[in-house]
C-alpha positions as CSV (number, residue, x, y, z in Angstrom):
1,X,1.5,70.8,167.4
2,X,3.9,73.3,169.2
3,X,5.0,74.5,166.2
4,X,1.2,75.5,165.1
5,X,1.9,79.6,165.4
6,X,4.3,80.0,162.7
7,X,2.0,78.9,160.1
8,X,-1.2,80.7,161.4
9,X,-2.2,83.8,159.0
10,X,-1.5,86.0,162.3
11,X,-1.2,89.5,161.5
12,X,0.9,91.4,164.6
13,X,0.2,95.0,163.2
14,X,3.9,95.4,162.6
15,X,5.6,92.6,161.3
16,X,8.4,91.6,163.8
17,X,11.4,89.2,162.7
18,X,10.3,86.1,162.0
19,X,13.4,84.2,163.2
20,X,12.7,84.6,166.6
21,X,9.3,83.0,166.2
22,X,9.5,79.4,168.0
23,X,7.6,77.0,170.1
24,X,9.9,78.6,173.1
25,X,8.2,81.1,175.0
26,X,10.6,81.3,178.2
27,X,10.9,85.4,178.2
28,X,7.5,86.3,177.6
29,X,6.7,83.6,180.6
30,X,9.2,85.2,182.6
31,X,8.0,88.7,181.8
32,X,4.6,87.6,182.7
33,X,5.9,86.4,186.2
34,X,7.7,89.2,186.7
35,X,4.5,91.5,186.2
36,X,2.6,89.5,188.9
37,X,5.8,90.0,191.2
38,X,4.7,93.6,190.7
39,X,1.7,93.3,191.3
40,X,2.0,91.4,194.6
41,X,4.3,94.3,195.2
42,X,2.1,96.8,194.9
43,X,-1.2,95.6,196.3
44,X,-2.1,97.1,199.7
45,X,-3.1,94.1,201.1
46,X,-2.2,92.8,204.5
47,X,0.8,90.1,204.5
48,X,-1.6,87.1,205.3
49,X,-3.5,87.6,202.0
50,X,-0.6,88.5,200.2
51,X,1.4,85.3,201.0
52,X,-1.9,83.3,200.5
53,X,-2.6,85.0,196.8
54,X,1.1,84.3,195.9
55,X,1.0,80.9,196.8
56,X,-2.2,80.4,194.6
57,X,-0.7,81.9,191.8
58,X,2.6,80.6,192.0
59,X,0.3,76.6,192.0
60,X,-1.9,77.7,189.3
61,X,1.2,79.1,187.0
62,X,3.5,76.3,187.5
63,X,3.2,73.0,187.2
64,X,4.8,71.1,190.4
65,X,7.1,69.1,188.1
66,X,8.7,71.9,186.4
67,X,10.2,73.2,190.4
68,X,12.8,71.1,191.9
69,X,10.8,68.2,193.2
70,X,12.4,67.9,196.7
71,X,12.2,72.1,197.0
72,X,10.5,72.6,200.5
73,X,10.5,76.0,200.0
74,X,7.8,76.3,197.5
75,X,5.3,77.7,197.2
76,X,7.4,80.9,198.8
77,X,4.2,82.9,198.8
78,X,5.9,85.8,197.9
79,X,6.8,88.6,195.3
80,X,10.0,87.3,195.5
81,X,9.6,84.1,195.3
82,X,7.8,84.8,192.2
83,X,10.6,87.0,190.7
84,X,12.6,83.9,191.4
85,X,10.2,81.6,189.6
86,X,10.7,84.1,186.5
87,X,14.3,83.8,186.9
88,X,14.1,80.3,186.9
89,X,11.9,80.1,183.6
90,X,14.0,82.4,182.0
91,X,17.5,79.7,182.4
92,X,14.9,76.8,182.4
93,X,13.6,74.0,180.5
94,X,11.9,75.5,176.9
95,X,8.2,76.8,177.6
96,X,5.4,75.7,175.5
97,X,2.7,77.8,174.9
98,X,0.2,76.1,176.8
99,X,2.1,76.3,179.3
100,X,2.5,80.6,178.7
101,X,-1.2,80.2,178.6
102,X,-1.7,78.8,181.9
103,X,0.8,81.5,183.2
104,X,-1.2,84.4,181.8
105,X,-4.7,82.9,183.4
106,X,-2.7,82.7,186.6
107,X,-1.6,86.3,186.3
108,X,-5.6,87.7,184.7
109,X,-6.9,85.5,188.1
110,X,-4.1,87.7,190.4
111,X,-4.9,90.8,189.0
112,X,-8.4,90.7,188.9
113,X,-8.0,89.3,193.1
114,X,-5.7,92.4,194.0
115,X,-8.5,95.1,192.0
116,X,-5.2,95.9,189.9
117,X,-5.0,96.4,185.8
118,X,-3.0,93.3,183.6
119,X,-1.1,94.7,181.3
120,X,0.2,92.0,178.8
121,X,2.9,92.0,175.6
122,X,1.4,91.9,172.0
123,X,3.2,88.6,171.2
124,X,1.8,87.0,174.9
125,X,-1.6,88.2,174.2
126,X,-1.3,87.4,170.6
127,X,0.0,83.4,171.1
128,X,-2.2,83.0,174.1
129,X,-5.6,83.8,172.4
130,X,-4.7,81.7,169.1
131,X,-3.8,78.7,171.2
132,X,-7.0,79.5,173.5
133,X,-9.0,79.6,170.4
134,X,-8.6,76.6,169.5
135,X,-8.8,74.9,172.8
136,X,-12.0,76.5,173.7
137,X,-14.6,74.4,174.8
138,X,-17.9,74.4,172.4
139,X,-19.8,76.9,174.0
140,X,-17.1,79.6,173.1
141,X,-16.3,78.2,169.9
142,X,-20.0,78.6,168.8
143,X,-19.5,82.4,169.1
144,X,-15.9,82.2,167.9
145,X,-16.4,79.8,164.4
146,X,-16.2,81.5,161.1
147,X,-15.1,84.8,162.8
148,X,-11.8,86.9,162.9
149,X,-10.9,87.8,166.3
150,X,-9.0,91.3,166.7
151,X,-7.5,92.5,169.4
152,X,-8.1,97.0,169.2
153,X,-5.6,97.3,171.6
154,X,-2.9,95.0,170.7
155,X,-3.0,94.8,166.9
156,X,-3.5,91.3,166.4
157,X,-5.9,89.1,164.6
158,X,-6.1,85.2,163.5
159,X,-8.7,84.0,162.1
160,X,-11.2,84.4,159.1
161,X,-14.6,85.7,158.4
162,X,-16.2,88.4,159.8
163,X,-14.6,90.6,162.6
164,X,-15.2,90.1,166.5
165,X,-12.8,92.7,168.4
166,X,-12.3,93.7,171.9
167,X,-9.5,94.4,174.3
168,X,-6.8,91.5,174.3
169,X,-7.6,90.9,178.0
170,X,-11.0,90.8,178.2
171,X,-10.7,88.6,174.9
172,X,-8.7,85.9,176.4
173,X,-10.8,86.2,179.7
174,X,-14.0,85.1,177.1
175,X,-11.6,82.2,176.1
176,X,-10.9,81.1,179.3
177,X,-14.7,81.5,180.0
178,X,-13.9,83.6,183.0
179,X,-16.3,86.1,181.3
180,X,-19.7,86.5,179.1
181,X,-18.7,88.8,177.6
182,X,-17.5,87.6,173.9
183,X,-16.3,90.3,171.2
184,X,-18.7,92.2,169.9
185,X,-18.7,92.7,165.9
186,X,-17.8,95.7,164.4
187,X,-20.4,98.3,164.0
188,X,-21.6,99.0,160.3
189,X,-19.7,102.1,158.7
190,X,-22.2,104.5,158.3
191,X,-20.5,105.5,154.8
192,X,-20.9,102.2,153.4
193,X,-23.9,102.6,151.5
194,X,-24.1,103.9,147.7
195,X,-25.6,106.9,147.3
196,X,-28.4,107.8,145.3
């Protein structure tokens, strides 16, 4: 099953190298840690709040087990106890993409708490929706069956049938069902009928 992304018709706009495409997603979870770091950095919020949003996020990204069981010192509640967390996934055990999955919800949840824009990588956005996809509960797969799902601002799509695009964040937000708002279909082309 962790294997399931290389053999998905996925087109990433360009096409990357292949090799690199495993069921390891340790950098791009690392990247994504490192992006909430930043945010927790840059949020003007006082320090109560920001130690209490960091040590939500840091529970909802990371499963207990994967810290150092006897680690008193976590949650930190910090942005650098975050960073550190992205250090440690970087060296660590391999990440699956559920797992990168439950790390980009954390960070969507963070940014969305701080009033701040998420910014994620094609590939993140990319693996994250497929896998969400097909995890969805029923509701979401109703409006997602029999549809291609495109990302305008990434340059992904999986999927077949007719198009349903939006914005790679507001699209995984749909398949998390944080939000009502599915993709919409693509207009008609106003060129597309024959002339007369």
């Amino acid at each position: 099953m962790a294997d399931f992304m290389r053999d998905l018709p996925l087109s990433w706009g360009e096409h990357p190298d292949e090799s690199n495409v495993s069921s390891d997603w340790r950098e791009l979870a690392a990247d994504v840690l490192n992006q909430a770091a930043a945010l927790l950095d840059a949020s003007k919020v006082g320090d109560a709040t920001l130690e209490w949003l960091a040590t939500d996020f840091e529970r909802t990204a990371i499963p207990r087990r994967r810290v150092d069981a006897d680690s008193d010192d976590w949650p930190d509640g910090s942005a650098e106890g975050v960073r550190a967390l992205a250090r440690d996934t970087r060296t660590g055990r391999p990440v699956s993409v559920r797992l990168l999955a439950r790390i980009v919800a954390a960070y969507l949840q963070l940014a969305r708490e701080l009033d701040a824009k998420a910014q994620l990588a094609t590939r993140t956005s990319g693996a994250v929706a497929l896998y969400l996809a097909a995890k969805a509960p029923t509701p979401i797969r109703a409006v997602t069956r029999g549809h291609t799902l495109r990302a305008r601002d990434a340059g992904w799509e999986f999927g077949r049938g007719p198009v349903l695009e939006d914005d790679a964040v507001p699209m995984i937000e749909f398949l998390l069902g944080r939000s009502d708002h599915a993709p919409s279909p693509l207009p008609p082309h106003p060129h597309s009928h024959p002339h007369h």
